[in-house]
ZADO-1210 file (C-alpha; in nm, 4 decimals, padded with zeros to 6 digits):
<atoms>
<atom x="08.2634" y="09.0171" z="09.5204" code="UNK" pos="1"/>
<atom x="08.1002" y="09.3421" z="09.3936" code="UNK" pos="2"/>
<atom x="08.3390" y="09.5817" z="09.2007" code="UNK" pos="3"/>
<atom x="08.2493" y="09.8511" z="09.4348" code="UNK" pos="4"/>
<atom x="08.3831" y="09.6206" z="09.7431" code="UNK" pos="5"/>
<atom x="08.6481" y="09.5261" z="09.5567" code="UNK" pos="6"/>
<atom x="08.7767" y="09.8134" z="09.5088" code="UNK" pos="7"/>
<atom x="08.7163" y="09.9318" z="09.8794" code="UNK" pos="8"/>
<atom x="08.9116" y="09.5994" z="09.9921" code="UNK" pos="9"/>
<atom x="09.2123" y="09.6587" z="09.7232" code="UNK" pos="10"/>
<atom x="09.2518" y="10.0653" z="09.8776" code="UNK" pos="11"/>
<atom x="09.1918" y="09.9205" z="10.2563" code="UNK" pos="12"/>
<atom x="09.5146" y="09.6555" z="10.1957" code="UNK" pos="13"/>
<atom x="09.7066" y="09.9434" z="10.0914" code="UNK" pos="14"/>
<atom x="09.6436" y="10.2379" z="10.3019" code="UNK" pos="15"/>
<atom x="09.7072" y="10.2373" z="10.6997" code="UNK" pos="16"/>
<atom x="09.6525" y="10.5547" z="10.8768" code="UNK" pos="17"/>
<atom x="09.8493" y="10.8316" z="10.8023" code="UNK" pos="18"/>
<atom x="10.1212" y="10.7209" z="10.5404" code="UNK" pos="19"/>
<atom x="10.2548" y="11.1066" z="10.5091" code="UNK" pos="20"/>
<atom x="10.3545" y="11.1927" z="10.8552" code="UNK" pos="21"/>
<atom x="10.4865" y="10.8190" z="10.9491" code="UNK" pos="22"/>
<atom x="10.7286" y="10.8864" z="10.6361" code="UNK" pos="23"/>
<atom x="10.8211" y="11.2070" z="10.7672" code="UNK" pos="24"/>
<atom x="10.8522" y="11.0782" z="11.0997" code="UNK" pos="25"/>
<atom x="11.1094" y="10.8158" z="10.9459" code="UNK" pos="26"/>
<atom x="11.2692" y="11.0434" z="10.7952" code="UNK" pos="27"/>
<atom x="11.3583" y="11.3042" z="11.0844" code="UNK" pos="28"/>
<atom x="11.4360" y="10.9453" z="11.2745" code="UNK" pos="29"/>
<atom x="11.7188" y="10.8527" z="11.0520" code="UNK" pos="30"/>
<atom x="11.8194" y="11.2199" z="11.1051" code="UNK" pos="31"/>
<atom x="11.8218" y="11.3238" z="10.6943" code="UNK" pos="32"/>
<atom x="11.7317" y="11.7032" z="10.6734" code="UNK" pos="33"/>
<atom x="11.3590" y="11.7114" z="10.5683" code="UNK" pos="34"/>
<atom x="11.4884" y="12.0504" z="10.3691" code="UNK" pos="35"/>
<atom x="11.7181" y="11.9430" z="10.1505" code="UNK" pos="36"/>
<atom x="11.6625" y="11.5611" z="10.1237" code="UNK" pos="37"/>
<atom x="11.6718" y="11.3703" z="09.7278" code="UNK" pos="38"/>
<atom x="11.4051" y="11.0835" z="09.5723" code="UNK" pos="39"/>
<atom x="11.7042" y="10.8518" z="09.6792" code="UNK" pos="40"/>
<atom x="11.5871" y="10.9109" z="10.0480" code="UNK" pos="41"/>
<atom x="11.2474" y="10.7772" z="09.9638" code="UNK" pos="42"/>
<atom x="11.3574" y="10.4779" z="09.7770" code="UNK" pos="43"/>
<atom x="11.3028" y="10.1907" z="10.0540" code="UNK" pos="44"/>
<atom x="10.9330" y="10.3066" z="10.1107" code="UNK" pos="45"/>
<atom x="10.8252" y="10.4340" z="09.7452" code="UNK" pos="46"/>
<atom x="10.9680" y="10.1749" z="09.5052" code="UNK" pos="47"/>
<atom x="10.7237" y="09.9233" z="09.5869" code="UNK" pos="48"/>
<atom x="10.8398" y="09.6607" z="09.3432" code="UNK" pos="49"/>
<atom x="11.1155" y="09.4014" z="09.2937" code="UNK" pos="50"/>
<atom x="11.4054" y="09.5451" z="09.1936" code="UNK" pos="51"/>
<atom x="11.3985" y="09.8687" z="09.3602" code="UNK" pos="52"/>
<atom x="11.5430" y="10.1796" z="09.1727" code="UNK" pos="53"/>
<atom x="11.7307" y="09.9632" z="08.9473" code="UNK" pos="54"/>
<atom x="11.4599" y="09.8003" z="08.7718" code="UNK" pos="55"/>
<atom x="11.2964" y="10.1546" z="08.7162" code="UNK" pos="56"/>
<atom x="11.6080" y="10.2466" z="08.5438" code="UNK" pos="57"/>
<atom x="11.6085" y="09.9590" z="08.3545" code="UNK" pos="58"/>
<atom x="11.2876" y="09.9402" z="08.2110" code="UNK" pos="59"/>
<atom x="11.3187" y="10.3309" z="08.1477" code="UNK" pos="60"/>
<atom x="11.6040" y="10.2276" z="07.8988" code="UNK" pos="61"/>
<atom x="11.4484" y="09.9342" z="07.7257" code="UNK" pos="62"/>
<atom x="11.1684" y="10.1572" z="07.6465" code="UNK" pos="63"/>
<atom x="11.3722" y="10.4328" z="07.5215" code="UNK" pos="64"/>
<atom x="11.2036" y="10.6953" z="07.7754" code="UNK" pos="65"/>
<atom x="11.3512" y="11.0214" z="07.6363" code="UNK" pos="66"/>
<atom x="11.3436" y="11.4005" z="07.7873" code="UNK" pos="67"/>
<atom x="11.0316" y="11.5843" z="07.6807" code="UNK" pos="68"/>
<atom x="10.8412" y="11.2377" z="07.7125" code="UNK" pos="69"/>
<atom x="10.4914" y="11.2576" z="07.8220" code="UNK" pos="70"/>
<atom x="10.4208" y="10.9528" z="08.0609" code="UNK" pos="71"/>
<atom x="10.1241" y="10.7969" z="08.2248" code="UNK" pos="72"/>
<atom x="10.2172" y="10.5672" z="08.5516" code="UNK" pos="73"/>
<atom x="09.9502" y="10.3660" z="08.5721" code="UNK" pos="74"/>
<atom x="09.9023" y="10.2314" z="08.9430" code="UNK" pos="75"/>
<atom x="10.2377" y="10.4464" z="09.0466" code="UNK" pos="76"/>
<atom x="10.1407" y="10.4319" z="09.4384" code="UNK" pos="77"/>
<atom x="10.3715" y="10.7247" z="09.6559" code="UNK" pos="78"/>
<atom x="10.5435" y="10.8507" z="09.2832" code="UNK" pos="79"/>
<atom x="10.9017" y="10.6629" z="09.3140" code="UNK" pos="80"/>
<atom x="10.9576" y="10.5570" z="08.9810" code="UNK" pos="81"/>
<atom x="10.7700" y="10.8238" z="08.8610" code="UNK" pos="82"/>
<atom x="11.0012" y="11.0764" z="09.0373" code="UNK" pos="83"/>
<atom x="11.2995" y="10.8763" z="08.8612" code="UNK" pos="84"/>
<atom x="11.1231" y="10.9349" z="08.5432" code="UNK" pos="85"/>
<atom x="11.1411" y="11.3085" z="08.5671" code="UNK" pos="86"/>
<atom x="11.4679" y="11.3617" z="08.7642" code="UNK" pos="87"/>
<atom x="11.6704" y="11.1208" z="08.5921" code="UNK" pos="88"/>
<atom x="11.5161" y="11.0886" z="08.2188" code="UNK" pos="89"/>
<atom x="11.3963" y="11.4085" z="08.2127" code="UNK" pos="90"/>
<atom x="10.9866" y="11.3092" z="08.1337" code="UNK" pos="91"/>
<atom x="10.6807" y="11.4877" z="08.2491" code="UNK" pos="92"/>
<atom x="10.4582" y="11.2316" z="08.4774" code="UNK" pos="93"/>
<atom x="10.1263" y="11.2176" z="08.5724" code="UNK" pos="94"/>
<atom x="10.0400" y="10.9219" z="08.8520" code="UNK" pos="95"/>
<atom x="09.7148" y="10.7419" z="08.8502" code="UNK" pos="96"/>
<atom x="09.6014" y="10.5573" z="09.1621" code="UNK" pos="97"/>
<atom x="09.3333" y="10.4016" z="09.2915" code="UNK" pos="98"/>
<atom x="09.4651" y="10.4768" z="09.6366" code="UNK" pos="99"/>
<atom x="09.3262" y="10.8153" z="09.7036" code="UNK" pos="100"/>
<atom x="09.5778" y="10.7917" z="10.0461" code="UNK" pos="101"/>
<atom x="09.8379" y="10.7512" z="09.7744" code="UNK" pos="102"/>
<atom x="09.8085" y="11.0136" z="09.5396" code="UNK" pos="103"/>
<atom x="09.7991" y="11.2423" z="09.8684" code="UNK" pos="104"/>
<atom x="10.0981" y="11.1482" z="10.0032" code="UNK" pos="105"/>
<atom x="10.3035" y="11.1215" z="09.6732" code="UNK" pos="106"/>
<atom x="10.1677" y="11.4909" z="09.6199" code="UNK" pos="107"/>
<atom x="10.3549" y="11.5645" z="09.9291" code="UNK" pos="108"/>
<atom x="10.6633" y="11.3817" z="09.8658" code="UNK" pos="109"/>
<atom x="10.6804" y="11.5229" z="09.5367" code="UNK" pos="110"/>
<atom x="10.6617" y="11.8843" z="09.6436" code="UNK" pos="111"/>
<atom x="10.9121" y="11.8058" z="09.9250" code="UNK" pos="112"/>
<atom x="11.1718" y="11.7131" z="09.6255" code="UNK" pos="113"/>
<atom x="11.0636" y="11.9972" z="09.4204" code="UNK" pos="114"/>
<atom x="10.9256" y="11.8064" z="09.1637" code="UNK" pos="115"/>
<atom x="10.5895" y="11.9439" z="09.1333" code="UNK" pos="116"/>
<atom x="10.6240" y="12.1208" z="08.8337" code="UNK" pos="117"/>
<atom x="10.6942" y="11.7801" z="08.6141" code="UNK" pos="118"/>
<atom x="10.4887" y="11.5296" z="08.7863" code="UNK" pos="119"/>
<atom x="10.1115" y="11.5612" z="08.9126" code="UNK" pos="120"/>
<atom x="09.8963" y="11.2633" z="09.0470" code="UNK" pos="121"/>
<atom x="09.4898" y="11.1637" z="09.0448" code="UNK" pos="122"/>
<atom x="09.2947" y="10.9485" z="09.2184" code="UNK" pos="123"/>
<atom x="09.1466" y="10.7082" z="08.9579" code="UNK" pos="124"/>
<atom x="09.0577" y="10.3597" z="08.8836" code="UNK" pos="125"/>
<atom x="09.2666" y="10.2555" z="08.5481" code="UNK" pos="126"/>
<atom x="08.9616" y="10.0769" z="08.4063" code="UNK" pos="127"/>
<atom x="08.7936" y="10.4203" z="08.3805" code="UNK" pos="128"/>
<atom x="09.1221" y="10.6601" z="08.2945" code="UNK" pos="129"/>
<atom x="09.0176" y="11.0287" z="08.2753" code="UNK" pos="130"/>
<atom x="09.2635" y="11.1474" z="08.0094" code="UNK" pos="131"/>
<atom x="09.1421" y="11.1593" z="07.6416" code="UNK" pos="132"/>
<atom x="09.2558" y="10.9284" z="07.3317" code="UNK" pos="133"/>
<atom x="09.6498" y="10.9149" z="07.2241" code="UNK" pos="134"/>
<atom x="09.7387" y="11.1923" z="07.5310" code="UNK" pos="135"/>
<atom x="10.0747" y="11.0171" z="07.6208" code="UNK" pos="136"/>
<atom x="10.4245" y="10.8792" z="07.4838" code="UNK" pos="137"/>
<atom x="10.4594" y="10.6067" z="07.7246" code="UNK" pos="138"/>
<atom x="10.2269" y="10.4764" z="07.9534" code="UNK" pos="139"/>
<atom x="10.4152" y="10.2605" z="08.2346" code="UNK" pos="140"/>
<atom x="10.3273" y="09.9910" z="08.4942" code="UNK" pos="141"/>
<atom x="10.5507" y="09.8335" z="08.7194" code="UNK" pos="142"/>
<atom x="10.3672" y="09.5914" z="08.9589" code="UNK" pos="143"/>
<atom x="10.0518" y="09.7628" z="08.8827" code="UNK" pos="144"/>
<atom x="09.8213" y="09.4731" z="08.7176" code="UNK" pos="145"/>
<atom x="09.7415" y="09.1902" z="08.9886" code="UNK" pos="146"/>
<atom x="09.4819" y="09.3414" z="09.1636" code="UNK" pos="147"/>
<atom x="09.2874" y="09.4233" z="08.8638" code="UNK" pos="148"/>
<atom x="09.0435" y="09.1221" z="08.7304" code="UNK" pos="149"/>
<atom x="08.9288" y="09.2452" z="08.3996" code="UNK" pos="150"/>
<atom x="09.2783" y="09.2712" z="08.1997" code="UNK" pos="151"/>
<atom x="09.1217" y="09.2965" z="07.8844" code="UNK" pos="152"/>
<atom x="08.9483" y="09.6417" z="07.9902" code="UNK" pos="153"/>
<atom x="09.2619" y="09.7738" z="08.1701" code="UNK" pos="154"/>
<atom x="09.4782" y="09.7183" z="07.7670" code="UNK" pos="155"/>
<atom x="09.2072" y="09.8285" z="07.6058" code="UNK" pos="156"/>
<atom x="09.2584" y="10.1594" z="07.8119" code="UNK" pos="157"/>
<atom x="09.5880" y="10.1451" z="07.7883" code="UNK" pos="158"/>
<atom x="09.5891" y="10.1189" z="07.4186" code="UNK" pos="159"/>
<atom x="09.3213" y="10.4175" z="07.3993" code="UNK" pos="160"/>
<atom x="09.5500" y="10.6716" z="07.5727" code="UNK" pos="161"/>
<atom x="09.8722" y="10.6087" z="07.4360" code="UNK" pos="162"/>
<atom x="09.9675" y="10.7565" z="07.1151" code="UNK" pos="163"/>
<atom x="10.0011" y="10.5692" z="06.8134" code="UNK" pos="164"/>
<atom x="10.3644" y="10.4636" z="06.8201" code="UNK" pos="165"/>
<atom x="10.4205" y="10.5347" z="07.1798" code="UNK" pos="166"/>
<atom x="10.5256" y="10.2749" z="07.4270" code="UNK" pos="167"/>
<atom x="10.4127" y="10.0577" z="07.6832" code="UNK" pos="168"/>
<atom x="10.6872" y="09.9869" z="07.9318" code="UNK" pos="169"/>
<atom x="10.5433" y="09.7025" z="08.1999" code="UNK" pos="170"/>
<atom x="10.7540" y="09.5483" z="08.4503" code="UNK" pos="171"/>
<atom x="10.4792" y="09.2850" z="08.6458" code="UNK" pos="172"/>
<atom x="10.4677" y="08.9796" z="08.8556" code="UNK" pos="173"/>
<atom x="10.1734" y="08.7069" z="08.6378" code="UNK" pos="174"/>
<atom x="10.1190" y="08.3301" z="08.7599" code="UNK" pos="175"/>
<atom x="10.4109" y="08.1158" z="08.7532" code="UNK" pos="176"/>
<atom x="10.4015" y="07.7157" z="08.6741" code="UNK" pos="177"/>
<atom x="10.2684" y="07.6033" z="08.9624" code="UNK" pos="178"/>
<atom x="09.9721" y="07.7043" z="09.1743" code="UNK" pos="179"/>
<atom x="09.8263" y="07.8497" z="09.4396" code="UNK" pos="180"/>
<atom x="10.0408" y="08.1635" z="09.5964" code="UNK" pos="181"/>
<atom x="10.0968" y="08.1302" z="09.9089" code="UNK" pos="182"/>
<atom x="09.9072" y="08.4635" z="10.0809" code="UNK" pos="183"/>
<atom x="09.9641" y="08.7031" z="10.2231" code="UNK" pos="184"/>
<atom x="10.1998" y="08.8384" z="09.9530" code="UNK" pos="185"/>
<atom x="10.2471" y="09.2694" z="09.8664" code="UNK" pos="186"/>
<atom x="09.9814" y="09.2799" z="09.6774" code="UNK" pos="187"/>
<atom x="09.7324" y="09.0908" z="09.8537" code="UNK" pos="188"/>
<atom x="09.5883" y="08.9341" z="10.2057" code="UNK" pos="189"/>
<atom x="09.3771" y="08.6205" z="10.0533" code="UNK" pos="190"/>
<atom x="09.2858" y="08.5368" z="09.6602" code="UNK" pos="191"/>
<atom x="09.0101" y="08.7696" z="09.6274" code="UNK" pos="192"/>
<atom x="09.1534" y="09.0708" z="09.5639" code="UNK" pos="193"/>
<atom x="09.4840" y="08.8558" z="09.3737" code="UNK" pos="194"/>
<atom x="09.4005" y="08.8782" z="08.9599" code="UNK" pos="195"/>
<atom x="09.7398" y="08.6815" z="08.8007" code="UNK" pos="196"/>
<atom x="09.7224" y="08.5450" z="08.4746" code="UNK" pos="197"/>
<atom x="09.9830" y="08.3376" z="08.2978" code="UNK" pos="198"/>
<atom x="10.3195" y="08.5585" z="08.0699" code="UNK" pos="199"/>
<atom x="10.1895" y="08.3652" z="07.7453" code="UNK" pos="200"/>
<atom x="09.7901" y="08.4938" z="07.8565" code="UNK" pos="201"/>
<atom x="09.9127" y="08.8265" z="07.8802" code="UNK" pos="202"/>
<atom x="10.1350" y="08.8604" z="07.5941" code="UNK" pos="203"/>
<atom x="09.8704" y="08.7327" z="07.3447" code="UNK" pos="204"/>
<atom x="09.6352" y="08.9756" z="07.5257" code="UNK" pos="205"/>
<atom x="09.8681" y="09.2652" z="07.4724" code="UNK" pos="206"/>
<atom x="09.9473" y="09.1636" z="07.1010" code="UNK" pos="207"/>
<atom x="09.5786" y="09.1058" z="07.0163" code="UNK" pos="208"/>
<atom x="09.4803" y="09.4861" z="07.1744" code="UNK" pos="209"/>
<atom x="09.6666" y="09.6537" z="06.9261" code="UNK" pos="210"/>
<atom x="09.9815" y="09.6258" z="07.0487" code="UNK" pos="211"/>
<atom x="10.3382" y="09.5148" z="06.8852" code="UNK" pos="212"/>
<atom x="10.5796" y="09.4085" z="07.1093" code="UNK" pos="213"/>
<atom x="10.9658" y="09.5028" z="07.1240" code="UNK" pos="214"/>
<atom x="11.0658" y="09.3208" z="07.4595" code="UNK" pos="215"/>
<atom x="10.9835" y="09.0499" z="07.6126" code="UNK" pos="216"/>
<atom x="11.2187" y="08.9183" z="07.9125" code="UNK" pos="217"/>
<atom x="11.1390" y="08.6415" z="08.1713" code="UNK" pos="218"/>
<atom x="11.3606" y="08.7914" z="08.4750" code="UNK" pos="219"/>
<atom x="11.1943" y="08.5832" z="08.7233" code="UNK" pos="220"/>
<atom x="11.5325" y="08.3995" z="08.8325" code="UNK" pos="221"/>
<atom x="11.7240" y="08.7855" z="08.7984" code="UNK" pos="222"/>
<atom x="11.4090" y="08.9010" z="09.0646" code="UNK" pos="223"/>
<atom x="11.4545" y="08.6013" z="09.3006" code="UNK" pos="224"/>
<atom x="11.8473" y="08.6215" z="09.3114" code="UNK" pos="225"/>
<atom x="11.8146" y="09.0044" z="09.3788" code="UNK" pos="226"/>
<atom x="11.5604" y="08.9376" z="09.7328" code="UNK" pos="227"/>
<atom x="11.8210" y="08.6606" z="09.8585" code="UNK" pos="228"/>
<atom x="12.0708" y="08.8824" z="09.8231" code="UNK" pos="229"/>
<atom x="11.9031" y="09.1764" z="09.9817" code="UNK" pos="230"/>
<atom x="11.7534" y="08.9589" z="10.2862" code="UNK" pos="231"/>
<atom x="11.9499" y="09.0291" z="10.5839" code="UNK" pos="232"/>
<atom x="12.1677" y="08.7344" z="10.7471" code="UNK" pos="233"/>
<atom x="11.9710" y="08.7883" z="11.0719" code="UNK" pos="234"/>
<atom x="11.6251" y="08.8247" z="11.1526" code="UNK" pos="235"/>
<atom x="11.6054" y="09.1630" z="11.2818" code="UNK" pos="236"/>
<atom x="11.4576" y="09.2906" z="11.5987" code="UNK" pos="237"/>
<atom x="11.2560" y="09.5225" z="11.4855" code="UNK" pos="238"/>
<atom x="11.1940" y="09.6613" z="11.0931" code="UNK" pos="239"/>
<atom x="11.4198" y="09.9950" z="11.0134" code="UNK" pos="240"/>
<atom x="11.2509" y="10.3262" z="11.0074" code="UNK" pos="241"/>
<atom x="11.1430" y="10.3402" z="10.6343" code="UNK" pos="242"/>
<atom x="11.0149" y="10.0471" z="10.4377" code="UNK" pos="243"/>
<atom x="10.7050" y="09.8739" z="10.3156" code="UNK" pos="244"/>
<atom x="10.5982" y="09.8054" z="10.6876" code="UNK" pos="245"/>
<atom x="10.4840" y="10.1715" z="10.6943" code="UNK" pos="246"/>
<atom x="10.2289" y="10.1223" z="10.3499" code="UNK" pos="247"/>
<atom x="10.1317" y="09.7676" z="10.4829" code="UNK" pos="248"/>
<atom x="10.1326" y="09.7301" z="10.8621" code="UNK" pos="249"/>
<atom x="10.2852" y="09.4095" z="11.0892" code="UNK" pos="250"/>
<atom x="10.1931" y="09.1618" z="10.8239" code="UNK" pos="251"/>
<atom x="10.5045" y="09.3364" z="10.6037" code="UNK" pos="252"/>
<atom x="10.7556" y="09.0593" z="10.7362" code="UNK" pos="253"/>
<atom x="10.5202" y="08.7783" z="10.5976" code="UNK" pos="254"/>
<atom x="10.4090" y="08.9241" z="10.2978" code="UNK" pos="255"/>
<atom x="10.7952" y="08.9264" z="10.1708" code="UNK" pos="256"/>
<atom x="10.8679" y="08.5819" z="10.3371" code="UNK" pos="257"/>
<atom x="10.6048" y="08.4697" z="10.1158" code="UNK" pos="258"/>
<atom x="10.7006" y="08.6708" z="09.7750" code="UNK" pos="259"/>
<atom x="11.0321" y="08.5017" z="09.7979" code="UNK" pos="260"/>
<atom x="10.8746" y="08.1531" z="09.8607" code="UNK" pos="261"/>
<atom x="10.6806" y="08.2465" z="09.5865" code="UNK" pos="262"/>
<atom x="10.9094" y="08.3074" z="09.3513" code="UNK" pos="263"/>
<atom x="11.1475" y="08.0273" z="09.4615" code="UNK" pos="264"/>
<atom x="10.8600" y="07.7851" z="09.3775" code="UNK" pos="265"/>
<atom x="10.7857" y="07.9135" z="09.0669" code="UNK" pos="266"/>
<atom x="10.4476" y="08.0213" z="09.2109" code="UNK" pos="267"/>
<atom x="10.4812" y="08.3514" z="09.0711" code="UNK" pos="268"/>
<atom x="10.6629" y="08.4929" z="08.7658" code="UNK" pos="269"/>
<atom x="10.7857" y="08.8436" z="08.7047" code="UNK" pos="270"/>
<atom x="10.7787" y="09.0022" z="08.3034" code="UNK" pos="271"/>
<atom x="10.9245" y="09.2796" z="08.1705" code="UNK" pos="272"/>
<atom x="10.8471" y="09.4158" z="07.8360" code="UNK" pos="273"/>
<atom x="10.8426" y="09.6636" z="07.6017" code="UNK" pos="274"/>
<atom x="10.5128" y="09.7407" z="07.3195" code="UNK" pos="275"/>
<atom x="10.3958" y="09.9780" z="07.1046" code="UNK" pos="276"/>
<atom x="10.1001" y="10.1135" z="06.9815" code="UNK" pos="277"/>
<atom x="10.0613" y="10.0018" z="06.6131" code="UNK" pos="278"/>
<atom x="09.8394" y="10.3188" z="06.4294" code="UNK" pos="279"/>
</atoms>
């Protein structure tokens, strides 16, 4: 497949109509005041990764994010973990997304918390990153990589915009010990838009770009055991108001059947770590 087509089939798997107004449709549905709501209010349909809010916070403090911090989010979708950067750590954000339907709406969500003034977003592919050399403190992705083919391109870039001595906090679901996925998973309908490599790959990837690493956790069992205990005991009749369903249409329900499959077969694995930029 073409780059150019690949990138028009990775943005059509994650945009569906209007994202905005079906949030804010949610939203009024659930009956929380669209004046005076919080980023907590968001959380089901903009922290689209395992672990939810919790695993934002917790790979905020294994990379030390500090106030002041000046943080690139690399693949940050609708701005949820970005918006728990800046309310809760104190850092000033900028999103990049390929998803130009993205960066829209987490504009909008972002105002509607009055967070604008810390956190800004642009449309942009992270193999081409518009920001000059050594521009942040921490650059960040959390389930940001699988979709992207040419890894070595997307540390190099990485590497080129993060300062020397600044961080790389990643948080990412790689291949796991046995193969194929089963599809259609979160990230992707079919294999040719899916791009996982195996932890070891990665790590000597990240080590031989420049990097030096300071974490390194396997929490593929702590990810699994999290989704069983989240699933609900009965299949419901119909999905609630805000969730994933409203970023990826009716094939939500199989996607996340199939991610915890996944992970229960050791299809998939999920890596968090924590590197810096040698000089």
């Amino acid at each position: 497949m073409a780059e150019a087509d690949q990138t028009d089939a990775i943005a059509a798997h994650y945009a569906h109509g209007d994202i905005g107004a079906a949030i804010l449709g949610a939203l009024r549905r659930t009956g929380i005041n669209l004046d005076a709501r919080s980023a907590d209010d968001l959380a089901p349909v903009d922290q689209f990764h395992i672990g939810g809010k919790e695993a934002t916070r917790h790979l905020a403090r294994l990379a030390g994010v500090r106030p002041g911090h000046i943080v690139l989010d690399v693949g940050g979708g609708l701005g949820g973990p970005a918006r728990t950067l800046v309310r809760e750590f104190g850092s000033l954000v900028t999103v990049v997304d390929l998803v130009a339907e993205y960066c829209r709406v987490g504009a909008l969500l972002t105002a509607r918390t009055d967070l604008s003034r810390h956190l800004g977003f642009v449309n942009a592919s992270a193999l081409n990153l518009p920001f000059g050399d050594e521009s942040f403190d921490v650059v960040w992705t959390q389930h940001s990589s699988m979709n992207i083919e040419d890894k070595d391109r997307l540390y190099a870039e990485l590497h080129r915009v993060l300062r020397p001595g600044g961080r790389l906090a990643l948080h990412e679901i790689m291949t796991g010990s046995r193969i194929p996925v089963r599809f259609p998973v979160l990230w992707a309908r079919e294999q040719s838009t899916s791009f996982l490599r195996p932890p070891a790959a990665v790590r000597e990837l990240l080590l031989a770009t420049g990097f030096a690493e300071r974490a390194w956790e396997d929490v593929t069992d702590v990810s699994l055991a999290g989704m069983m205990q989240s699933l609900p005991s009965e299949v419901p009749i119909a999905p609630p108001p805000l969730g994933l369903h409203l970023l990826l249409g009716d094939a939500c329900g199989a996607m996340m059947q199939n991610l915890v499959c996944n992970l229960a077969e050791r299809r998939i694995a999920v890596v968090r770590g924590v590197f810096v930029r040698r000089p």
